[in-house]
C-alpha positions as protocol buffer text, in pm:
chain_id: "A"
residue {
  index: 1
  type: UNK
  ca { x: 0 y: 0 z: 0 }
}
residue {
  index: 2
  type: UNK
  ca { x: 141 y: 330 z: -92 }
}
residue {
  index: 3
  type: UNK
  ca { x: 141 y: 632 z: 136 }
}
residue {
  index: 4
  type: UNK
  ca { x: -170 y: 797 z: -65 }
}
residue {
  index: 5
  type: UNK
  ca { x: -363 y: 476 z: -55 }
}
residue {
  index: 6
  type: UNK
  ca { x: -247 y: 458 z: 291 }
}
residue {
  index: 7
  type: UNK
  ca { x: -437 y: 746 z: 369 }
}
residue {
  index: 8
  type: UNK
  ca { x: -717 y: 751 z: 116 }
}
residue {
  index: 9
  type: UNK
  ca { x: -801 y: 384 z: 306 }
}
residue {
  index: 10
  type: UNK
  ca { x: -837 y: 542 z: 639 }
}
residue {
  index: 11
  type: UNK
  ca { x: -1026 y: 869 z: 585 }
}
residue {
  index: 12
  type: UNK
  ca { x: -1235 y: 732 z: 302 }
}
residue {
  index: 13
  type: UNK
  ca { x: -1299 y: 378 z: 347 }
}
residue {
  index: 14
  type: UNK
  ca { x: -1274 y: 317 z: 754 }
}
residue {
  index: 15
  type: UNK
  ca { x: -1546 y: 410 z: 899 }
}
residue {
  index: 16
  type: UNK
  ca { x: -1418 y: 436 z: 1228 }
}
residue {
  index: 17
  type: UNK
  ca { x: -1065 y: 554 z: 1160 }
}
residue {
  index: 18
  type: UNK
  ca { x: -1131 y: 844 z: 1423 }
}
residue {
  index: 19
  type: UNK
  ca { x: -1187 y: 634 z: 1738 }
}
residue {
  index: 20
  type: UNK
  ca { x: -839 y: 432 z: 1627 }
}
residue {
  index: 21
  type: UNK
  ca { x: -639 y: 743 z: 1532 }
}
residue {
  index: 22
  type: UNK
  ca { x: -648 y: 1143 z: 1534 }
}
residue {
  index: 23
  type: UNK
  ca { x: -625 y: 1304 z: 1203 }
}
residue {
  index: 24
  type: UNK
  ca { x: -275 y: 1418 z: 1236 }
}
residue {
  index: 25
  type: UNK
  ca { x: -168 y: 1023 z: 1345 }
}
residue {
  index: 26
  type: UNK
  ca { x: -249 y: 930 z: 967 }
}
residue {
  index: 27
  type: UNK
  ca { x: -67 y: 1227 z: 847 }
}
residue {
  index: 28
  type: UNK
  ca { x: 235 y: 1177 z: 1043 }
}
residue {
  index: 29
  type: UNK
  ca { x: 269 y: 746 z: 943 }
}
residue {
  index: 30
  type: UNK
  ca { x: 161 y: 878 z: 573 }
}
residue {
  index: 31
  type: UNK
  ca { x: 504 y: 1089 z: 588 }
}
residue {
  index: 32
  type: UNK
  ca { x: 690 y: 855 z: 753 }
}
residue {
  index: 33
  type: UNK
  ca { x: 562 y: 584 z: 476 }
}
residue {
  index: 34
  type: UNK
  ca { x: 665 y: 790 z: 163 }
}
residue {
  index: 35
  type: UNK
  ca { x: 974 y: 896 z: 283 }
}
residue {
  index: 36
  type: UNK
  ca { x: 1037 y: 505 z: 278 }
}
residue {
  index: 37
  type: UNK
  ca { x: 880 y: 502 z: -118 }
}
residue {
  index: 38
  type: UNK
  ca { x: 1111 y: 796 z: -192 }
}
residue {
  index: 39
  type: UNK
  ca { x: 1442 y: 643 z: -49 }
}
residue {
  index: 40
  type: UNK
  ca { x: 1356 y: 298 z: -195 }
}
residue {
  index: 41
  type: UNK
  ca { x: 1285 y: 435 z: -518 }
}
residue {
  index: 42
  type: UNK
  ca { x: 1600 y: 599 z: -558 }
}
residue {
  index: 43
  type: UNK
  ca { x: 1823 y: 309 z: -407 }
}
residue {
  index: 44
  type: UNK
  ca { x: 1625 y: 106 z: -679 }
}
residue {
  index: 45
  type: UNK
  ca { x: 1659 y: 344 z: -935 }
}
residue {
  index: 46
  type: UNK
  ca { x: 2010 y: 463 z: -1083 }
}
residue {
  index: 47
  type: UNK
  ca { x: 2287 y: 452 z: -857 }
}
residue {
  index: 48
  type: UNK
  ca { x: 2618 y: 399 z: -1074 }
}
residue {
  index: 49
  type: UNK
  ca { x: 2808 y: 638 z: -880 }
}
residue {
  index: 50
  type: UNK
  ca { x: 2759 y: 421 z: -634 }
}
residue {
  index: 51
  type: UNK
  ca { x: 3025 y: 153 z: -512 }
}
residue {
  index: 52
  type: UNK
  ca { x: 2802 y: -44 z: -307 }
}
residue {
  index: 53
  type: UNK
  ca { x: 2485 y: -161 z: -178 }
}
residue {
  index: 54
  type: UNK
  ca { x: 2535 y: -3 z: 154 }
}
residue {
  index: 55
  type: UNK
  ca { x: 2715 y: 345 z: -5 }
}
residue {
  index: 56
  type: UNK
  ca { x: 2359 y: 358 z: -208 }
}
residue {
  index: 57
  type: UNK
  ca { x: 2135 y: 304 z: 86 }
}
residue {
  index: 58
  type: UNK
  ca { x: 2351 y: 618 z: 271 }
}
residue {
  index: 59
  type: UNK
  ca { x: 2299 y: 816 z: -76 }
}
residue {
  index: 60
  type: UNK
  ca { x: 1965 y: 778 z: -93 }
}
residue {
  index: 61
  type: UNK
  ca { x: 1880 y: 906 z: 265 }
}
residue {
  index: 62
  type: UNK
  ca { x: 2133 y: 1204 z: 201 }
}
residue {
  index: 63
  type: UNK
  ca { x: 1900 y: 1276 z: -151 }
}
residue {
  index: 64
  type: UNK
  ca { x: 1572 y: 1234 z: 110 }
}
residue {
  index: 65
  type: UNK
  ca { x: 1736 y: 1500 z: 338 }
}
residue {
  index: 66
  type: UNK
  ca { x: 1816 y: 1728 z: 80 }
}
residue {
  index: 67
  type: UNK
  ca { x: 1520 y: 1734 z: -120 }
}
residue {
  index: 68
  type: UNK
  ca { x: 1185 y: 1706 z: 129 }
}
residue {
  index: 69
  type: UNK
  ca { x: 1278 y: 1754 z: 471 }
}
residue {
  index: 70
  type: UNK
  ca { x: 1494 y: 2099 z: 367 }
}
residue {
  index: 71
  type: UNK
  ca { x: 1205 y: 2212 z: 163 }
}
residue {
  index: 72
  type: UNK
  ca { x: 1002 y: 2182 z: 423 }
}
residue {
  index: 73
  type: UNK
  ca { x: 1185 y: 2434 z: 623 }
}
């Protein structure tokens, strides 16, 4: 399930989503769930420059970092 689906599923579809979780709960695990989608996508997508599976993992948070969370600011 993707972040938007995520959230689409709980204020849409579950009826009861409001006795299980406050508004800003499903924002906050939405967030934290497409962060994951964005770093995954670019450790799946093209790394050349980097040397290893680990070095890719690190570059992808650092790309995360750069691009949403100092936006955000």
């Amino acid at each position: 399930m993707t972040s938007i689906e995520f959230i689409h599923e709980k204020l849409f579809c579950d009826e009861y989503w409001y006795e299980k979780l406050t508004f800003e709960q499903i924002i906050e695990q939405a967030k934290e769930m497409h962060k994951k989608e964005i770093i995954d996508s670019f450790w799946n997508g093209d790394n050349s420059d980097c040397t290893n599976e680990q070095n890719s993992k690190e570059f992808a948070e650092q790309y995360y970092r750069e691009t949403f969370e100092n936006a955000n600011r």
